[in-house]
N, C-alpha and C positions, 0 to 999 in steps of 0.2 A: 904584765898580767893586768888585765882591765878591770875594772870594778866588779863587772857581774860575773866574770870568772872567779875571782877572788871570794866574794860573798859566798858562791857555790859553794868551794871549795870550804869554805869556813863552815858554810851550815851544817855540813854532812857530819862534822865531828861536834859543833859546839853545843852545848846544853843550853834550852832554852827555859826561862825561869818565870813564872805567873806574878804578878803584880799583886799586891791586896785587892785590885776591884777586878769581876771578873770579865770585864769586855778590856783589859788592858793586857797585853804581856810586853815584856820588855826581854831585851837581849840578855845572852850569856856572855861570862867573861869571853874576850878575845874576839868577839865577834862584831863581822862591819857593814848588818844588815842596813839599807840605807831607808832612813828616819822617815819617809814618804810610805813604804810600807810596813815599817813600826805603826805609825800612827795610823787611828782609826777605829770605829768602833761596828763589836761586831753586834750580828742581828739577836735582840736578848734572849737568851732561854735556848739558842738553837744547839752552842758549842756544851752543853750541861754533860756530855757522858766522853768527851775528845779529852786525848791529853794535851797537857801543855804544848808538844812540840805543834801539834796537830789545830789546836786554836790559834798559833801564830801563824800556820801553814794556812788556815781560813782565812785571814787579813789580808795576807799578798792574793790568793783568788779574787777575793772581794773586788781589788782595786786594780782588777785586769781591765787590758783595754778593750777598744770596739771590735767588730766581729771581721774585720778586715783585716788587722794586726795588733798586735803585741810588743809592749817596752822589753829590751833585751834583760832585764831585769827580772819581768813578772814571766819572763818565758822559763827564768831560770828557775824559777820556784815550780814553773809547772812539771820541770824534767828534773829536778830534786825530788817532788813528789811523786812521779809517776816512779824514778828510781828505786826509790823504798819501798813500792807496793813492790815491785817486778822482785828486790830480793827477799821482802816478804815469804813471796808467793810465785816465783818463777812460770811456773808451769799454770796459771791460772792467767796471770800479764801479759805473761810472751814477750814483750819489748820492755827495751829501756829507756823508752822514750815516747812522747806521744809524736804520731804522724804527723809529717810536715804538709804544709800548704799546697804542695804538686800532689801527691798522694790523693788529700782530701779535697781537692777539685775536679781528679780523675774519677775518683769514688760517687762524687756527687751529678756528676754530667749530665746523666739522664732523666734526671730529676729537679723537677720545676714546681713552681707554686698547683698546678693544675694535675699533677699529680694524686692529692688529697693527702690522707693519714701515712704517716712514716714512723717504720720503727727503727731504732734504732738502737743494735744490740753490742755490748760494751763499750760505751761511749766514753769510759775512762777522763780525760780533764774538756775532752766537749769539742775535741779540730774535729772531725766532720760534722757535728751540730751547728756550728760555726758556720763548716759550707754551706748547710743547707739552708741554714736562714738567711745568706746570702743569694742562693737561687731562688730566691721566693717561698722558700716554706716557710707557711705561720708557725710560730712557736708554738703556739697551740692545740695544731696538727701532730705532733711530735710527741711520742711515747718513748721514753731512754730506759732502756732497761739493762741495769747494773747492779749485779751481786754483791758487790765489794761496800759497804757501809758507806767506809770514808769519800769514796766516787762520788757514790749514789748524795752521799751529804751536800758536799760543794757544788754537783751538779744544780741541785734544789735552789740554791744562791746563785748561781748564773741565768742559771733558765726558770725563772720562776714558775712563765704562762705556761711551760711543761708537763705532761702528764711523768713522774718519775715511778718506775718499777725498780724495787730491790729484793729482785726475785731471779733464779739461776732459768739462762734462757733455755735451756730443757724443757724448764713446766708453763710455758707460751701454749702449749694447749689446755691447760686449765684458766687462762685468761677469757672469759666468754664475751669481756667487751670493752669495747674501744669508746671513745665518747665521741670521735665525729665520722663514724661508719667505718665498710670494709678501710684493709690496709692497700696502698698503693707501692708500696718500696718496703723494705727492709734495707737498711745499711749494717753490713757486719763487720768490729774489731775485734770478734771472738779468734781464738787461737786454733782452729780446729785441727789442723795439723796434729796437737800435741793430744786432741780428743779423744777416747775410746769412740769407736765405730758406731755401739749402741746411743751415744750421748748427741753426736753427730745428727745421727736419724730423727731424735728427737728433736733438738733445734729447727732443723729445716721442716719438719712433717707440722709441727707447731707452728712456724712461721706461715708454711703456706696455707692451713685451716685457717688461718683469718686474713687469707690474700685475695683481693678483687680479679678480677678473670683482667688476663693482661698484669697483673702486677709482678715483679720482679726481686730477687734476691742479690747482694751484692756483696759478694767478699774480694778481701784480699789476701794476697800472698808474698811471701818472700823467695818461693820455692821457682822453680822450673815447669809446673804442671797447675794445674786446677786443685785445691785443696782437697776437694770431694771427688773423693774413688769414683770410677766410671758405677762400677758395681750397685753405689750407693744413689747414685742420680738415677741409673736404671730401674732399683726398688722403687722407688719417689715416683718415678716420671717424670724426669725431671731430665735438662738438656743444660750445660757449661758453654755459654760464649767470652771467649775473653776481648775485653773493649778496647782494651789497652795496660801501654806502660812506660812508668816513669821512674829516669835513672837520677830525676832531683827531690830522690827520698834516700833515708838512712836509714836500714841497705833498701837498693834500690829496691820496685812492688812494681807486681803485675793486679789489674783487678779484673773480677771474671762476674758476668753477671747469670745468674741461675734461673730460669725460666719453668716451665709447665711445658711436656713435650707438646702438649696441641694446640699452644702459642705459636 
């Protein structure tokens, strides 16, 4: 068993314990976190309402690599943490894992720096944010909108220059504004599969009120079909092309990009 297997496996059960200062924590018994992301301090004043495990879960974020790739280590923290929301909250996460690198380059493709404002809905620990400011999207550009607190938290420490929402993507039509104009892209890790129909409608009908003519929706799938009922594209106005798929995700995705029928 390798290191960063090992550590996994240890963190899921070991109890993590606060130090007397509060940008310190330090390991539980039995545990063989490795001392690179022990050490480190975090941003003051941010971790004030997190618990213990969740302050040390901030430190290994913190000291994630560049937007290219990731120490098998810090990836392990990111699929620890994404695990505990998922049995949190199953049906809100949907996965047990965040999307791998084929996925979120498939996701990303048709999207380039000339695109403009991006949104970008359940961005969870940041792989297609990652993509995107890889194809040229300014961080800047980039609205992450994530309901989940703890997300929405570490997101804030990754992506600083980010606009963060932690608001449920349903009420995107109560957002009346963006700070650098219409939206060009939507990227989605929402689960809608798992959605009610009404909840659905409003995500997309939100999305595309603050969509520039030509701009585009993007989800993915796990399934055999397009996520969104014919039914529901046909209320919208709205047409499903799927761009592609890749079998080097876990499980493999299809992603479909969601258009304006008079595109």
């Amino acid at each position: 068993m390798t290191l960063s297997s090992r550590w996994f496996n240890e963190q899921a059960a070991a109890p993590i314990a606060r130090s007397s200062t509060p940008s310190r924590a330090r390991q539980g018994a039995g545990s063989a976190a490795p001392a690179s992301l022990v050490e480190g301090t975090f941003r003051q004043g941010w971790p004030a309402v997190l618990s213990d495990q969740q302050s040390y879960q901030w430190r290994c974020f913190r000291g994630r690599a560049d937007h290219d790739g990731i120490s098998m280590k810090k990836a392990a923290a990111d699929t620890l943490f994404f695990l505990r929301a998922w049995m949190a909250n199953p049906l809100r996460v949907a996965a047990m894992a965040p999307s791998g690198t084929a996925l979120a380059s498939l996701m990303t493709s048709e999207i380039d720096a000339s695109t403009g404002v991006v949104i970008e809905l359940g961005p969870g620990t940041g792989s297609f944010t990652r993509a995107l400011l890889a194809r040229g999207v300014s961080e800047k550009n980039l609205t992450l909108v994530e309901v989940g607190s703890n997300f929405a938290c570490m997101l804030g420490l990754r992506f600083p220059k980010a606009h963060i929402l932690c608001v449920d993507a349903a009420d995107l039509s109560a957002v009346d504004t963006w700070r650098n104009g219409k939206v060009g892209a939507v990227v989605s890790g929402l689960p809608l599969l798992s959605m009610p129909t009404a909840k659905v409608i409003a995500i997309l009908a939100g999305a595309f009120s603050h969509m520039k003519e030509g701009g585009a929706f993007y989800q993915f799938t796990y399934g055999p079909r397009c996520p969104v009922p014919a039914a529901i594209l046909d209320q919208l106005g709205l047409r499903a092309t799927r761009i592609g798929r890749t079998l080097r995700n876990i499980p493999p995705a299809a992603v479909y990009r969601i258009s304006r029928e008079s595109q």
